[in-house]
C-alpha positions in Angstrom: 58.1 108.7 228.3 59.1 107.0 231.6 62.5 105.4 231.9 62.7 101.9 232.2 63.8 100.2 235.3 67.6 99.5 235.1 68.3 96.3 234.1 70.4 92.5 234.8 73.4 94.6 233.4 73.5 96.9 236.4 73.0 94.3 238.9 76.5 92.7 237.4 78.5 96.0 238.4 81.6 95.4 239.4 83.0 97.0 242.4 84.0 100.8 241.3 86.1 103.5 242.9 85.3 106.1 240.2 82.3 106.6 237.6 81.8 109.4 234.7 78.8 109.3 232.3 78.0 111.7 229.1 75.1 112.2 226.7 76.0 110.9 223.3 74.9 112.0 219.7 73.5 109.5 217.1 70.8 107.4 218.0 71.8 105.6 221.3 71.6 107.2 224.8 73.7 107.7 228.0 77.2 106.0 228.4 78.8 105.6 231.8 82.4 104.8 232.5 83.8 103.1 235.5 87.2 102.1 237.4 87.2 98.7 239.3 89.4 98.1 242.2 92.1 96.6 239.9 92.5 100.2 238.0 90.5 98.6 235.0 88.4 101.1 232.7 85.0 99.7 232.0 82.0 101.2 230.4 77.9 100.8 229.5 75.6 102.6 227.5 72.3 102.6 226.4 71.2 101.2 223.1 69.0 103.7 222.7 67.5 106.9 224.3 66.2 106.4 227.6 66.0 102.4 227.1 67.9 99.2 228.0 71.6 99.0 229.2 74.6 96.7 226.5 76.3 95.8 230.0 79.6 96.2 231.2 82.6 96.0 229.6 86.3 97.0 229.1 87.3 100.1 227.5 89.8 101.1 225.3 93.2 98.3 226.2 97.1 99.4 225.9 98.6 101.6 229.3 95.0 102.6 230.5 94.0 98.8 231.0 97.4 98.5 232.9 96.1 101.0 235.7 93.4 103.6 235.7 92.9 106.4 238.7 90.0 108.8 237.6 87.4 109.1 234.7 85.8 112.3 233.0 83.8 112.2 229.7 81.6 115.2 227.8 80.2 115.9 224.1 82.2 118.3 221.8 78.8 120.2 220.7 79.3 117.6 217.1 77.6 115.3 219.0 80.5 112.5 219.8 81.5 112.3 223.1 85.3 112.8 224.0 86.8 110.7 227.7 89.9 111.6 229.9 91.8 109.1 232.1 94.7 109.6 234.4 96.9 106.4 235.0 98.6 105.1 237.7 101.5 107.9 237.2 98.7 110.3 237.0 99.1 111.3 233.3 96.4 112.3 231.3 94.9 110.0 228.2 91.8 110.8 225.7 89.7 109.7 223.3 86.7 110.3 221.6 84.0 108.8 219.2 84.6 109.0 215.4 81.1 109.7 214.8 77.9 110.7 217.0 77.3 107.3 219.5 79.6 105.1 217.0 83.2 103.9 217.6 86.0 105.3 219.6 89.5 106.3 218.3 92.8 105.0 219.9 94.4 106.6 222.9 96.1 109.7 222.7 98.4 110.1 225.4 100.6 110.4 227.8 100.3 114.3 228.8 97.5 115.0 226.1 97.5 118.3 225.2 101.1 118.8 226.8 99.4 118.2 230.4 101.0 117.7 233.6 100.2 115.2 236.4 96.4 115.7 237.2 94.1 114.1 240.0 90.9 115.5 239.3 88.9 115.7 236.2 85.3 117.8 235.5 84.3 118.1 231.4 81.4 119.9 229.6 79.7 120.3 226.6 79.1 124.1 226.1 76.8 126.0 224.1 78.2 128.5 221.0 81.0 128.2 218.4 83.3 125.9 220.7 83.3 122.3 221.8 83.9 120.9 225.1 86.2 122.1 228.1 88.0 119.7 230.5 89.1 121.0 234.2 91.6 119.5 235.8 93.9 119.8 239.3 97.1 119.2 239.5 99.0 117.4 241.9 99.8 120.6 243.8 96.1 120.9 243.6 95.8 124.1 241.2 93.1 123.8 239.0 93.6 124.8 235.1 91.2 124.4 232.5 91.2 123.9 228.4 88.4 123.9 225.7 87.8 122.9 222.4 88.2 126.0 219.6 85.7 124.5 217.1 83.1 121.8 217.9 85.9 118.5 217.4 88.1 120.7 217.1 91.5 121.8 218.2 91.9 122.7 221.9 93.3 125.7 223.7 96.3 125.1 225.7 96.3 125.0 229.5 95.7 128.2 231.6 94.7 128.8 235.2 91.0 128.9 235.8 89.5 132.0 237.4 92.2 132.1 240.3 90.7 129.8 242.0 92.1 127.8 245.4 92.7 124.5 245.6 90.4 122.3 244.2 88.8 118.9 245.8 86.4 118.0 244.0 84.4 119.7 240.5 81.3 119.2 238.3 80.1 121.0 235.5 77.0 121.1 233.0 75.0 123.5 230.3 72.2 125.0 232.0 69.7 124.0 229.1 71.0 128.0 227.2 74.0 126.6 226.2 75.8 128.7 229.2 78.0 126.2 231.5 78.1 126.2 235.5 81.3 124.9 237.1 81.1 124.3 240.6 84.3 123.2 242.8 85.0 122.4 246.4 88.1 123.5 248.1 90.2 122.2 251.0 87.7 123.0 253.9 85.4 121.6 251.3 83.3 124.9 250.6 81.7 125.1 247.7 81.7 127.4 244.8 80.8 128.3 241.0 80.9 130.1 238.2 78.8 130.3 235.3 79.6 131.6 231.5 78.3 135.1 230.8 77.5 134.1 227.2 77.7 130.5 225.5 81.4 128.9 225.0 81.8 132.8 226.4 83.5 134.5 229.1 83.2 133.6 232.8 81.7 135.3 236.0 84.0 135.2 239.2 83.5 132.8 241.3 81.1 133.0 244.1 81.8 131.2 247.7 82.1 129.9 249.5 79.2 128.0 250.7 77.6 128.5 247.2 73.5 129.0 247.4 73.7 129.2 250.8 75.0 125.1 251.6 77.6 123.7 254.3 80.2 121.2 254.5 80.2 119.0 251.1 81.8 115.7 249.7 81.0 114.4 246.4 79.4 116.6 243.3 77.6 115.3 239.9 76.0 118.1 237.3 73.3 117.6 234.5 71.7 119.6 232.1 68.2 118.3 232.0 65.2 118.7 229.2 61.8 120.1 230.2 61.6 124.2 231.1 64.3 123.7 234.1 68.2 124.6 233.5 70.9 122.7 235.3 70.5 120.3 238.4 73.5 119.8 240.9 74.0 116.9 243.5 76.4 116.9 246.2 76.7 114.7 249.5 77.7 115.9 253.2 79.7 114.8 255.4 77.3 111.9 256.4 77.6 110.9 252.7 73.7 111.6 252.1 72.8 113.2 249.1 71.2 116.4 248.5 70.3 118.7 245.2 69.5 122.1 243.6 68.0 122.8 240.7 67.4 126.1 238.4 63.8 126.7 238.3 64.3 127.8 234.6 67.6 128.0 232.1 70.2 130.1 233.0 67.8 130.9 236.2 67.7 130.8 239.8 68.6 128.2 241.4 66.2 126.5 244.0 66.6 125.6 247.8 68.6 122.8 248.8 66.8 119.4 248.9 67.8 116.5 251.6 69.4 114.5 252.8 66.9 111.8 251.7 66.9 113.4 247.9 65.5 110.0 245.7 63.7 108.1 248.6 66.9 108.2 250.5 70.6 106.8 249.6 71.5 103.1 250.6 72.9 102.6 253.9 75.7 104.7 254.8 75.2 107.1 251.5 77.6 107.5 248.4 81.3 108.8 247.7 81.0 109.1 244.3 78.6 110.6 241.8 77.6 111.2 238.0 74.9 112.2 235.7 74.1 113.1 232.4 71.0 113.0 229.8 69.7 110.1 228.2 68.9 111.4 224.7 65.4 111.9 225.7 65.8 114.8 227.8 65.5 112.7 231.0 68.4 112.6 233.2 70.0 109.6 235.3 72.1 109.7 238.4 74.8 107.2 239.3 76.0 106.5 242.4 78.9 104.3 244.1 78.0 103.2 247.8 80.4 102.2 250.4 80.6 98.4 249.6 81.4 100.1 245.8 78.2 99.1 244.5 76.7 101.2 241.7 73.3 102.6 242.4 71.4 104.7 239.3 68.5 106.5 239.9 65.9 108.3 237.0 64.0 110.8 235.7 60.3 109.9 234.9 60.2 113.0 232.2 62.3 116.2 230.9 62.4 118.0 234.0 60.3 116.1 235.9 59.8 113.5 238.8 62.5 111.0 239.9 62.3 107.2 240.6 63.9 105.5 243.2 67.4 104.5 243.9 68.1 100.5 242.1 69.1 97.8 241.5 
C-alpha cells in the first residue's frame, strides 16, 4: 500500500539540529525523535503502520529537557524500541518502551552503562539471540560499541569496535537476514563498513576507505527495507546533496551509487542531517533537516520499491 502524504503535523516542525527515527513493535508505525535549537528532545510517531503522524511533542522531562546534544534510537529484537541521549555535558541517558509501541520507562542515566563522555551515537536492531547494539565516539573521537545479551536484555560492557580510526559520523541497519552493516566516516570523511558474518554474530574487518567505490561524504542514514532488497544507505557530499546505495538482495551486493538528485532532488542547498527506518509495513521513510533546520521526509510507495518526493 502507498504511504500517505505526510501530514499538518510535519509542516509544524520545529527547527532541529539532530533527528533519529526507529521501527517500533505493537501495532503503531515509525517514531522519529528530534533536538530543537533550545536542546529540547521532541518526538512523533505514527499511529499506525505506514499511516498518519500524532505530531510533535516533548519527550521524556528531568536533565534531558534541561539540554539535549544528539539522538539515537533502535528495537531490542522484543519489539520495543530503546533511545540514547547525550546532554549538554555530553553524558549518555536511555530509555526504552515497556511494551511493543506502548509507553516509555524513566531515564536511566548519567553514564548509562558506565559510559564516558560521547558525541556520536549509531543503534541497531540485529538479527539472532541478542538485542540491539549502540555505537558511540568519544570525545577523543574513538569509537566503542555495546549490545544487548538477550532481546531486552542485559548489555555487554563497552569495548573498542574493530580498531577502527576516528569516527565522524555512523549509521547502521539489518540487511533484511538479520545480519547488521555499520558504516562510519573518518576525519578526511572516507567512508567505511563492516557487516556481521552471522546474525547478532561476529564482524568482518572493516573495508575503506571510500566504501563501494564513493568520495568525499557528510551526513549518513541506514534502513532495512521490506520487499526482496536488503539494506539501503544515504549519505550527502560535500555540496550537501544526497545520494544512495542499495543491496540488490539481503545480505547481497550492493548497487551503484545514485545522485546527487536521489528523491527528485533535495531542497535548496541539500541536508546536514539524516534518518530512516521502517514504517511497520515494510516501507521505509527518510528524514531530512535542511539548512534553515527544516525537516523534510520523503517515502517508500511499497516494500522495496519506488520513492515519492521530498515534502512538506
Amino acid at each position: 500500500m502507498a504511504a500517505p502524504p505526510p501530514d499538518k503535523s510535519w509542516q509544524n516542525a520545529p527547527a532541529l539540529t539532530a533527528i533519529a527515527a526507529s521501527q517500533q513493535g505493537g501495532t503503531r508505525g515509525a517514531q522519529v525523535w528530534g533536538i530543537t535549537q533550545d536542546y529540547k528532545l521532541i518526538t512523533n510517531w505514527q499511529a499506525t503502520p505506514g499511516g498518519q503522524w500524532s505530531g510533535w511533542s516533548p519527550m521524556g522531562g528531568g536533565p534531558i529537557q534541561a539540554g539535549a546534544l544528539q539522538v539515537a534510537a533502535a528495537l531490542q529484537n522484543n519489539g520495543c524500541c530503546q533511545l540514547w541521549v547525550t546532554d549538554k555535558l555530553q553524558q549518555l541517558w536511555s530509555m526504552s518502551q515497556i511494551s511493543p509501541g506502548g509507553d516509555w520507562s524513566g531515564w536511566v542515566g548519567p553514564n548509562w552503562n558506565m559510559g564516558v563522555k560521547f558525541s556520536q551515537l549509531a543503534a541497531s536492531q540485529q538479527g539472532g539471540s541478542r538485542g540491539a547494539q549502540l555505537w558511540a565516539t568519544t570525545d577523543k573521537d574513538a569509537l566503542l560499541t555495546c549490545y544487548q545479551e538477550t532481546p531486552g536484555g542485559k548489555w555487554s560492557q563497552w569495548s573498542s569496535f574493530l580498531n577502527a580510526p576516528p569516527a565522524l559520523a555512523m549509521a547502521a541497519c539489518q540487511q533484511n537476514d538479520g545480519r547488521v552493516q555499520f558504516w562510519m566516516l573518518d576525519q578526511s570523511q572516507q567512508i567505511w563498513g563492516a557487516s556481521q558474518t552471522s546474525p547478532g554474530g561476529d564482524w568482518t574487518a572493516l573495508t575503506g576507505p571510500n566504501w563501494n567505490g564513493t568520495q568525499q561524504l557528510q551526513a549518513l542514514a541506514a534502513s532495512q527495507q521490506g520487499g526482496n532488497r536488503g539494506a539501503e544507505l544515504w549519505a550527502t557530499d560535500q555540496s550537501n546533496a544526497v545520494w544512495t546505495t542499495y543491496q540488490e538482495t539481503p545480505g547481497g551486493l550492493w548497487a551503484c551509487w545514485y545522485g546527487p538528485n536521489w528523491g527528485g532532488g533535495a531542497p535548496q542547498g541539500g541536508f546536514i542531517q539524516m534518518a530512516a527506518c521502517e514504517q511497520n509495513n515494510g516501507c521505509v521513510v527518510v528524514f531530512g533537516i535542511d539548512m534553515q533546520l527544516s525537516t523534510k521526509a520523503i517515502f517508500q510507495s511499497s516494500p522495496g520499491g519506488l520513492w515519492g518526493a521530498w515534502g512538506p
